[in-house]
C-alpha positions as CSV (number, residue, x, y, z in Angstrom):
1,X,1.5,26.0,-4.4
2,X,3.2,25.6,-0.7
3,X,0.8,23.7,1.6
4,X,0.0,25.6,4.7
5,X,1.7,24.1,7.8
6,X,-0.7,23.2,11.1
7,X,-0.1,25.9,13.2
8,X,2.5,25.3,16.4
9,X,0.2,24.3,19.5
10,X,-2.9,23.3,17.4
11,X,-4.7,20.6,17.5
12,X,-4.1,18.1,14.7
13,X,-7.1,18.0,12.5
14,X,-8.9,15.1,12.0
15,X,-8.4,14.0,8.6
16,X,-11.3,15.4,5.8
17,X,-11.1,13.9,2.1
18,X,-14.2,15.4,1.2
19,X,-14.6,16.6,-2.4
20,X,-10.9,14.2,-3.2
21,X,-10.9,11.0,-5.2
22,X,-8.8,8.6,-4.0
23,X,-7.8,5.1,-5.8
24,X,-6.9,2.3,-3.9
25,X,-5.4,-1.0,-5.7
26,X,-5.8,-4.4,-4.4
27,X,-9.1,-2.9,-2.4
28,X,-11.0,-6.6,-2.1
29,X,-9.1,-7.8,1.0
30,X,-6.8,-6.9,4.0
31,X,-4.9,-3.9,3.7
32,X,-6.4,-2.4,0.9
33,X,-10.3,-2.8,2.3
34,X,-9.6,-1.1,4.9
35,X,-7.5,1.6,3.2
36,X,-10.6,2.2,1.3
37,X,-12.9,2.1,4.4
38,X,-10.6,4.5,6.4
39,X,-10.6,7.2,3.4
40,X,-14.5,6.9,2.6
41,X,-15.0,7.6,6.3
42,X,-12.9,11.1,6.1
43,X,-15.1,11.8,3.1
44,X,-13.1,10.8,-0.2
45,X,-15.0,8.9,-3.5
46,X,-12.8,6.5,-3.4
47,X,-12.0,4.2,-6.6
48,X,-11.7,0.7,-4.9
49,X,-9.7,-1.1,-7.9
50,X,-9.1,-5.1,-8.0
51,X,-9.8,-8.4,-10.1
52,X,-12.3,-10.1,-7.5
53,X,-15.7,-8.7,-8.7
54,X,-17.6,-10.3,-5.6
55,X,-14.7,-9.1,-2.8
56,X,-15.4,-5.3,-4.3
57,X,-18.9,-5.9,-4.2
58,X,-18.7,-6.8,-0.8
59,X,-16.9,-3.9,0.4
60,X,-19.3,-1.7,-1.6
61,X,-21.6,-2.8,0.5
62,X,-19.7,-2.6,3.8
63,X,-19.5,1.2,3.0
64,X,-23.3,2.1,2.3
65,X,-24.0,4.8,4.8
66,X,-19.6,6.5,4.6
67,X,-19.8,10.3,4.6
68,X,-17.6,9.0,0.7
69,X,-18.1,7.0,-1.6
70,X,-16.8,3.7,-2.7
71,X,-16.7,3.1,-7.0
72,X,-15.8,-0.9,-7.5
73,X,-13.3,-1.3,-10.4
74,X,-12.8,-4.7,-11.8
75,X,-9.0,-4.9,-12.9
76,X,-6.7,-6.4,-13.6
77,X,-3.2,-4.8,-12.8
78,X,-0.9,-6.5,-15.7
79,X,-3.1,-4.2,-18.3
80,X,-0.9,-1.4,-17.5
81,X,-2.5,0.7,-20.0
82,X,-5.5,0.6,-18.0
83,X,-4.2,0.6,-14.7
84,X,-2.5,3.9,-16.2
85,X,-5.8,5.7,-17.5
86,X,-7.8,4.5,-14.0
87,X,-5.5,6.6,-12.0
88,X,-6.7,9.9,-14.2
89,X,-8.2,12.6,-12.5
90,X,-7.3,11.2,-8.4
91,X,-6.3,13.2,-5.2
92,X,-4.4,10.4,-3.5
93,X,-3.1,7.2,-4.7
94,X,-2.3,4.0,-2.5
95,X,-0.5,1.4,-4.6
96,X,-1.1,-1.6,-2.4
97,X,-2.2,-4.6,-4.4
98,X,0.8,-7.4,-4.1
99,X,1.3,-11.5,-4.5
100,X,3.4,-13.9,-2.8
101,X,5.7,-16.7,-4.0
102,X,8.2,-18.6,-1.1
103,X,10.5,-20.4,-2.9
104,X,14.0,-20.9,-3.3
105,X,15.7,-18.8,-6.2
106,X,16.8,-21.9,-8.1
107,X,13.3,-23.3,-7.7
108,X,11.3,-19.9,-8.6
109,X,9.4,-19.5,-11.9
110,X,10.4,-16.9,-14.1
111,X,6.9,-16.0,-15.0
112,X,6.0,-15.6,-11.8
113,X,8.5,-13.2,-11.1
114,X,7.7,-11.3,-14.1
115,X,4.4,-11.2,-12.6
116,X,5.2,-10.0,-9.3
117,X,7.5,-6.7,-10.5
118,X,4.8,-6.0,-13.1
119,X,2.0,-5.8,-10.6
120,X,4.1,-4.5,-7.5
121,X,6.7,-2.3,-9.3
122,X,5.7,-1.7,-13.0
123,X,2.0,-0.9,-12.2
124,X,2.7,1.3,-9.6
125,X,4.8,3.6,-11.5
126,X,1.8,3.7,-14.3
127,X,-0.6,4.8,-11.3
128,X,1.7,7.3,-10.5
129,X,2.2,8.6,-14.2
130,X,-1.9,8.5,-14.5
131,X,-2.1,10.7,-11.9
132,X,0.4,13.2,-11.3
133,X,-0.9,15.7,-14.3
134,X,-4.2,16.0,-12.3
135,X,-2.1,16.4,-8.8
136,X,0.4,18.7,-10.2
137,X,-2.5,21.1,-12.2
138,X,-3.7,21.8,-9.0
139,X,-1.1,21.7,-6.9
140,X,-2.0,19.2,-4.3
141,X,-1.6,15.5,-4.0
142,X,-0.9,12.3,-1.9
143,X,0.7,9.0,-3.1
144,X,1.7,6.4,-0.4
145,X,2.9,3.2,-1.5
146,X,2.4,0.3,0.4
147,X,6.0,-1.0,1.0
148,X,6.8,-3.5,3.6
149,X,9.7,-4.2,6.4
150,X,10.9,-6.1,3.4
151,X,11.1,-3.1,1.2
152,X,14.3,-2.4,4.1
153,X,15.2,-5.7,4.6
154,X,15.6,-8.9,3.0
155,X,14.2,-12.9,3.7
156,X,15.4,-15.8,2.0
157,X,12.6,-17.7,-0.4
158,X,10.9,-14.5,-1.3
159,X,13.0,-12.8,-4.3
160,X,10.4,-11.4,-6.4
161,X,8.8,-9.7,-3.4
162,X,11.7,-8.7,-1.9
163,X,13.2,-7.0,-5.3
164,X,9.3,-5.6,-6.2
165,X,9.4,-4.0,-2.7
166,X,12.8,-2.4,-2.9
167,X,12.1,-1.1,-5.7
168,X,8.9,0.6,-4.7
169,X,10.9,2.3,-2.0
170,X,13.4,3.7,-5.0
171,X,10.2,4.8,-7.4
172,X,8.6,6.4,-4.5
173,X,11.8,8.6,-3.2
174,X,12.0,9.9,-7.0
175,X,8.1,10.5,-7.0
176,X,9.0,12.8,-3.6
177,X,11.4,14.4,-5.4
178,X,9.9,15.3,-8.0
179,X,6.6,16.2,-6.7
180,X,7.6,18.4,-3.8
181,X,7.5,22.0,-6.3
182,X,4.2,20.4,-7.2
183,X,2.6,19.8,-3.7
184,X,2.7,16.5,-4.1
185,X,3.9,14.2,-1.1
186,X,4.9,10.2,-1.7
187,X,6.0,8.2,1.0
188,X,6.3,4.1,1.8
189,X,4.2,2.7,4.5
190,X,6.3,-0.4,5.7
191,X,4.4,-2.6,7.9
192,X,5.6,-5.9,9.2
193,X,3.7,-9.4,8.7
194,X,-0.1,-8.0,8.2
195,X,-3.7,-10.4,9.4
196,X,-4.5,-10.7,5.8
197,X,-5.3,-13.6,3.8
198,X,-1.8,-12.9,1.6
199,X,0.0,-13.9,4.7
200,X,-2.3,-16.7,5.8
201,X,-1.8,-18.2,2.3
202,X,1.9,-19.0,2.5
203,X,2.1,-20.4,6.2
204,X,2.2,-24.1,3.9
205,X,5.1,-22.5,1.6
206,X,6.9,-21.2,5.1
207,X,6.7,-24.5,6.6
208,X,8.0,-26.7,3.7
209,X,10.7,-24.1,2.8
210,X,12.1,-23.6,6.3
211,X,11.5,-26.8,7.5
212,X,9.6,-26.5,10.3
213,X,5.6,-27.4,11.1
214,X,2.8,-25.1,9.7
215,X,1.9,-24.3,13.4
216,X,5.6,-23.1,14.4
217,X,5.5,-20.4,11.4
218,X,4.0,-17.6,12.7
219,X,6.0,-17.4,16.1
220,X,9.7,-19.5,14.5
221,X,9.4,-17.6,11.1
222,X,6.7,-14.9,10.7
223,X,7.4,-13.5,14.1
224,X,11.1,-14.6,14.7
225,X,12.6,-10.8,14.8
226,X,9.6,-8.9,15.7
227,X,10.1,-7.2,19.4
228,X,6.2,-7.2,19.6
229,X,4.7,-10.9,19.4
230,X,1.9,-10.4,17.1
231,X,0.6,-9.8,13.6
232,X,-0.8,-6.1,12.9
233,X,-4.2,-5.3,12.1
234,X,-5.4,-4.2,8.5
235,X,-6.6,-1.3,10.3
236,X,-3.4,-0.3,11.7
237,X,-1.9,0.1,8.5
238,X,-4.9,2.1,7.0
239,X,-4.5,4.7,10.4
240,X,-1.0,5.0,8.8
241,X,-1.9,5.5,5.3
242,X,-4.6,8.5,6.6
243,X,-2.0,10.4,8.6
244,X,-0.2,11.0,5.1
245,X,-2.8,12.2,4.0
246,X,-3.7,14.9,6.3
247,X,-2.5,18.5,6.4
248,X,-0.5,17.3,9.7
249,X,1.7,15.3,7.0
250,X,2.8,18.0,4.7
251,X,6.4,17.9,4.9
252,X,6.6,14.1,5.2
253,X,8.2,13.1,2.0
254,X,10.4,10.7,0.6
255,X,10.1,8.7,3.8
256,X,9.1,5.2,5.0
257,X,6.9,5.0,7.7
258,X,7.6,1.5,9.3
259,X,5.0,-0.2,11.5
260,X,7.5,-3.0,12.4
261,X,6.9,-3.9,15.7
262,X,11.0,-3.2,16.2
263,X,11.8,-5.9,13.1
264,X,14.5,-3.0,11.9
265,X,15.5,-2.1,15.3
266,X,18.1,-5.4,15.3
């Protein structure tokens, strides 16, 4: 089925999930609450998956009264069988949920790494394989992956992130190439440092591994080669996120879609 372009000289739509399930991983917190916030208010049920019971009970809360729904999901994202099966039957996917270790190669733990490509790269793949039968049967679906500037670039101390990322930038160019006779659109979002609680957790690990105070990080590390002075808004990133979803974003594919503040423009 070929999507039906937006007309030239119309005015982009606003975007309308309704009657689309969308799932949403790492939903609790920061990027992903307000991923699942921003799709319940264009209309989508959206399955709002995580391991912090009272965080998704909290943001069921926050989205009584959404023209969509929100559908908690306790889980656990190493069971990749079940991350797999969860991802049956949805319209649009956003593989967000991530971790962060800053230390030095020799000094990182191998588990932990093991941990951060099975959530960040493996898990996102079984998403994806969950739910392309339902996007392809009918012709029509939406994965964006939550990347980051460090799915482009690379920053000493943060291996496992760094590799997890590039290699969701890989998985989703081959998910845009294979999807596009399907319908199916996957693309990167690639924000720069984000005001979640996963960045303000490693301003300590910043500070001991670059040497400097915990109140120089955010403008000597954090914000060292980003043109625009400032950390970006959850909701920033969700505004992204809904563009590729809309019928204005049709033939957007394969792409990353950096919200850098000029990080990449060096």
């Amino acid at each position: 089925m070929t999507p039906t372009p937006t007309p030239a000289g119309a005015l982009a739509p606003s975007l309308d999930l309704g009657g689309r399930t969308a799932l949403v991983t790492g939903a609790a917190g920061g990027i992903g609450r307000a991923c699942v916030l921003r799709l319940a208010v264009a209309g989508a049920k959206v399955r709002a998956v995580d391991r912090d019971a009272a965080g998704l009970e909290s943001l069921a809360e926050r989205a009584a009264g959404l023209p969509g729904t929100v559908e908690p999901r306790v889980l656990d994202l190493t069971d990749l069988d079940a991350a797999e099966q969860a991802a049956a039957g949805t319209d649009v996917l956003v593989n967000n949920a991530g971790l962060q270790l800053v230390r030095p190669i020799e000094d990182f733990p191998p588990d932990v790494f093991h941990t951060v490509l099975t959530v960040m790269l493996e898990a996102p793949f079984r998403l994806i394989r969950g739910a392309l039968p339902h996007m392809y049967g009918q012709g029509w679906g939406r994965i964006v992956n939550i990347s980051s500037v460090h799915g482009l670039r690379a920053s000493p101390f943060k291996a496992a992130y760094v590799a997890a990322k590039h290699g969701l930038e890989g998985l989703s160019k081959t998910a845009a190439l294979e999807g596009a006779p399907h319908g199916v659109t996957s693309n990167c979002v690639n924000p720069a440092y984000v005001r979640t609680p996963l960045v303000e957790k490693q301003l300590a690990d910043q500070a001991h591994a670059h040497g400097v105070p915990a109140e120089r990080v955010l403008s000597e590390v954090l914000l060292q080669d980003s043109a625009v002075k400032r950390l970006i808004e959850p909701e920033e990133v969700a505004e992204a996120v809904g563009y590729l979803c809309g019928p204005q974003a049709s033939f957007v594919t394969g792409t990353s879609l950096v919200l850098d503040g000029g990080w990449t423009a060096h």
